[in-house]
C-alpha positions, 0 to 999 in steps of 0.5 A: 175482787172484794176489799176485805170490809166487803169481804168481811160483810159478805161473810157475815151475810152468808151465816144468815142462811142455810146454804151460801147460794142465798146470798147471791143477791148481797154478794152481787150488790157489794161487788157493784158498790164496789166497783161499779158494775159486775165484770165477768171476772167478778162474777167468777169471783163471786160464784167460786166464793159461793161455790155455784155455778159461773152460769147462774150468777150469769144468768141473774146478773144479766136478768135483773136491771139493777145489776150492770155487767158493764161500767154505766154513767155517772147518771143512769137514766132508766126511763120506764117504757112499760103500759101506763108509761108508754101510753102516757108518753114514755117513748117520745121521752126516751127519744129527747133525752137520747138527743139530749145527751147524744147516746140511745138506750143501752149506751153511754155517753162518751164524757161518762155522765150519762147511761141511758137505759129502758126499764120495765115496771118501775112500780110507780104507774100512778105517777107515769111517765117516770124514769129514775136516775140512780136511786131517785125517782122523778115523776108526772114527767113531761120535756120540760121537767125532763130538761131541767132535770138534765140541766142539773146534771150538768 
């Protein structure tokens, strides 16, 4: 499942802690930068290497929002929708940009550009409405920002 660089890393991030099962968050991320999401397969893979049960790399695969059980846009919108956001307007730009891209939250566009997701807490209550796309963050959201944004995605 892993290449063997990968597997090398994972290998080196094991020998940091005491019992493998520490270093499930590490192996989860290399399987995702690899592939680009975690299959079921992969989560096999990654608990027989650990040597834990298929049941809890299950589980936090499918607890954490950072972690993908299936193939996601080359764009993955995660737009906040937790208190601060959503009274300061998260919800109507959820609503514009699944009708911009033609998805809803949970579904991917068919050309594979866009994933569109609602996130709890992001952390950036301060700046809301906010959503990030891929690793960056965009802020003090409004429509107009959002299609801009959107625009340069294209």
């Amino acid at each position: 499942m892993l290449n063997e660089a990968r597997r090398e890393q994972l290998d080196k991030i094991i020998k940091r802690y005491p019992k493998k099962q520490a270093a499930l968050l590490p192996a989860l991320y290399l399987v995702q930068e690899q592939a680009g999401y975690i299959s079921k397969e992969a989560m096999q893979y990654i608990a027989d290497y650990l040597e834990i049960p298929y049941g809890h790399v299950l589980g936090v695969v499918t607890f954490y929002t950072m972690f993908y059980d299936k193939p996601i846009g080359r764009h993955h919108i995660q737009v906040c929708t937790n208190v601060s956001c959503r009274l300061l307007g998260s919800e109507p730009l959820v609503s514009h940009i699944g009708k911009q891209c033609s998805i809803k939250p949970g579904e991917t566009s068919e050309d594979g550009r866009f994933t569109l997701s609602e996130v709890e807490c992001l952390g950036s209550c301060g700046t809301a409405p906010m959503m990030q796309v891929n690793d960056d963050y965009h802020e003090n959201l409004t429509v107009e920002k959002v299609d801009a944004l959107l625009e340069s995605m294209k």
